[in-house]
C-alpha positions in Angstrom: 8.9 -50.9 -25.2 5.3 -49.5 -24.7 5.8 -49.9 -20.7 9.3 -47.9 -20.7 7.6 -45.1 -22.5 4.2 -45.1 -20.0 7.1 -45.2 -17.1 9.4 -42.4 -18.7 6.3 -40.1 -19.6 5.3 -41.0 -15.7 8.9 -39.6 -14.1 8.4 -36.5 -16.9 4.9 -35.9 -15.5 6.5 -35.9 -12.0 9.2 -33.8 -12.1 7.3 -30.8 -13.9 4.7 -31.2 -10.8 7.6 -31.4 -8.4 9.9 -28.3 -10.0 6.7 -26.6 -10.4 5.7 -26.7 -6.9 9.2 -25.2 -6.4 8.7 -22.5 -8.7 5.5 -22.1 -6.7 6.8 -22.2 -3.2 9.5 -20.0 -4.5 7.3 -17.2 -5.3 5.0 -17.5 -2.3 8.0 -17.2 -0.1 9.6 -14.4 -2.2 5.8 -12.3 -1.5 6.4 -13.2 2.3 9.6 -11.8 2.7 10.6 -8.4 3.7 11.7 -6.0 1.2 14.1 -3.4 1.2 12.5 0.5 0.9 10.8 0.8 -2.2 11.1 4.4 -3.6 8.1 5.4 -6.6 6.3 8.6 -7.1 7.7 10.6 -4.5 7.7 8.5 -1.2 9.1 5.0 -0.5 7.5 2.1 1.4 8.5 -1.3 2.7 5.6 -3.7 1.0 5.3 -7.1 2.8 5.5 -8.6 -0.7 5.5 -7.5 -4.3 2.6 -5.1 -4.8 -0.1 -4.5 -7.7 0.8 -1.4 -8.6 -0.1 1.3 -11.2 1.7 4.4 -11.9 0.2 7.1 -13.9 2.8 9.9 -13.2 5.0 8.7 -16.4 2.0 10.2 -19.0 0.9 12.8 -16.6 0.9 17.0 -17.7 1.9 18.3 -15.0 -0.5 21.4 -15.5 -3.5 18.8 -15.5 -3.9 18.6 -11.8 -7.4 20.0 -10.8 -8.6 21.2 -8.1 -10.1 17.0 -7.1 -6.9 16.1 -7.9 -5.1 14.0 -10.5 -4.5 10.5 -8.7 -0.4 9.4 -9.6 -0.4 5.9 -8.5 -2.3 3.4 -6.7 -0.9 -0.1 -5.1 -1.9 -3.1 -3.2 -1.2 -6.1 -1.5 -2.9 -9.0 -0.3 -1.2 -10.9 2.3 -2.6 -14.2 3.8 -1.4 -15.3 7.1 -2.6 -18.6 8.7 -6.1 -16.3 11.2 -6.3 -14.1 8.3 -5.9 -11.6 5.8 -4.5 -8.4 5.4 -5.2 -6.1 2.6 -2.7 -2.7 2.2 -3.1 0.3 0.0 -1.3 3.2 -1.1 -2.5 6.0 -3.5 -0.6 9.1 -4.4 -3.0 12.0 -5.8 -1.4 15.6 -7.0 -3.1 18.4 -6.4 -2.6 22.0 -8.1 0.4 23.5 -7.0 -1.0 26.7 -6.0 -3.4 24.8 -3.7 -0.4 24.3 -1.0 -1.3 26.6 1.9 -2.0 25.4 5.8 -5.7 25.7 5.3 -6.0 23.8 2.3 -3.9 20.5 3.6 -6.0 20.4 6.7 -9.2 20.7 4.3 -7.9 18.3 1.8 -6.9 15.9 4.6 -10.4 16.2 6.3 -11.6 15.4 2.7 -9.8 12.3 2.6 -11.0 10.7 5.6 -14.7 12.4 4.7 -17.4 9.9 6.6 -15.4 8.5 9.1 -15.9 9.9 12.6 -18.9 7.8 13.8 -16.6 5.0 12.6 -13.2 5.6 14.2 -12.1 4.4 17.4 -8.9 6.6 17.5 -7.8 9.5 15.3 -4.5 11.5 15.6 -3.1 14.7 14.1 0.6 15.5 13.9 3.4 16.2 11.7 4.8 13.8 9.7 8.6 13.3 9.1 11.6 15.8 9.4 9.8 17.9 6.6 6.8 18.2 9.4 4.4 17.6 7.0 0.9 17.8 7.8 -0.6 14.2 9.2 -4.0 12.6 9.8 -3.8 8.8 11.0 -7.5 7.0 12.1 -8.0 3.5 13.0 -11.9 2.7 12.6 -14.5 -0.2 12.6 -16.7 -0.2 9.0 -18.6 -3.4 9.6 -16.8 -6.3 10.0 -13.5 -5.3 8.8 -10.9 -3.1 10.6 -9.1 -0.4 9.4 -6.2 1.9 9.8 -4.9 4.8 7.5 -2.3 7.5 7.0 -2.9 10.6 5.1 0.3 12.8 4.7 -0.7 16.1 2.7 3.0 17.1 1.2 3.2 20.1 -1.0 0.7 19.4 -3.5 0.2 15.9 -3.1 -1.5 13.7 -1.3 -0.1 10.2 0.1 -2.8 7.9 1.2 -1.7 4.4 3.4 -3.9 1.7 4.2 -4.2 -1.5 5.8 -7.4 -3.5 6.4 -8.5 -6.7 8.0 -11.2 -8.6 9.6 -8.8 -9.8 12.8 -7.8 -6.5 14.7 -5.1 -8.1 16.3 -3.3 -8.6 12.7 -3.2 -5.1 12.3 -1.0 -5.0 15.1 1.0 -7.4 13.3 4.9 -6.6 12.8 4.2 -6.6 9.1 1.2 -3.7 9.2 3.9 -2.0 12.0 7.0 -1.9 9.2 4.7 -0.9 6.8 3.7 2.3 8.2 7.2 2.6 9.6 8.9 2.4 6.8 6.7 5.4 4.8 8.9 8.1 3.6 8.3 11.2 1.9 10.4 12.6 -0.6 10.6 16.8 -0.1 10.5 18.0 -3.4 9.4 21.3 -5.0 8.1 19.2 -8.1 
C-alpha cells in the first residue's frame, strides 16, 4: 500500500514538472513571436514579445505638462537570442501644447539625444511618416554596448525608440528592423 502511494505521488510529481515545463515553453515561445501592431498612447509598435510597460497618460491633467515635459509611458523588452541580447525601449513624453513650433522640435529633439555626437557613428535627420513629422535617428558606440534610437517630435510630444546590444550585428537583426518599421504615429490635435 505504502509503495502505490510513494509510486502515485512519484507520477503526480512528474506530470506538474512536465505540464509545467509546457506552460513554460509556452510563454517563452509566446514572447518570441511576432505580434500584430500594438496601438497605446498615441503611436503603435510591433514589440518582439510582450513588453514591460507603464502608462501614465490614464491619471494625467492634461494642463500639467511643463516645459521638461510630463513623460506618458515608458516600455521595454528584453529579448535573448542564442549570441546575445537585445534590450528595446520606448517612452512617450508630452510637452506643453504651445511649445509646438519648427524651432522648438528641432531643440527638443537635439535635447533628447543631448551627449551623443562624440559617440555616434551615424546620425540622420528627416521627416517621419505621411504626417512629415520632425525625425532624429543615431546609431552610436557608449562603451561596450551598441545603440540605435528614434526620436519623432509630433505636436507636443515626444516618441523616443530604442534598441541596444552588445553584438552590433543583432541590431541588424530582422526583429530590431520590424521594430523600427513598424512605428506609427498617430496625428492627433490632442
Amino acid at each position: 500500500m505504502r509503495r502505490k502511494t510513494v509510486i502515485s505521488l512519484g507520477i503526480i510529481a512528474i506530470a506538474i514538472a512536465l505540464l509545467a515545463a509546457y506552460e513554460l515553453s509556452k510563454r517563452n515561445s509566446s514572447n518570441s513571436a511576432q505580434q500584430e501592431p500594438r496601438s497605446i498612447c498615441h503611436f503603435s509598435i510591433i514589440w518582439p514579445g510582450k513588453p514591460t510597460e507603464t502608462n501614465f497618460e490614464a491619471g494625467l491633467d492634461p494642463n500639467a505638462a511643463t516645459e521638461q515635459g510630463v513623460i506618458l509611458y515608458t516600455g521595454e523588452f528584453v529579448e535573448r537570442l542564442p549570441n546575445g541580447v537585445v534590450s528595446y525601449t520606448a517612452s512617450v513624453t508630452q510637452y506643453p501644447k504651445d511649445s509646438h513650433t519648427p524651432i522648438a522640435a528641432k531643440e527638443i529633439l537635439e535635447a533628447a539625444a543631448a551627449g551623443t555626437r562624440n559617440t555616434e557613428s551615424n546620425r540622420r535627420e528627416f521627416q517621419f511618416g505621411p504626417n512629415k513629422f520632425p525625425a532624429l535617428e543615431i546609431e552610436k558606440t557608449f562603451g561596450r554596448a551598441f545603440h540605435r534610437q528614434l526620436f519623432v517630435y509630433a505636436r507636443h510630444r515626444l516618441f523616443s525608440f530604442g534598441a541596444a546590444s552588445l553584438h552590433e550585428d543583432l541590431l541588424r537583426g530582422s526583429s530590431v528592423r520590424l521594430f523600427f518599421e513598424s512605428v506609427s504615429i498617430e496625428d492627433d490635435d490632442a
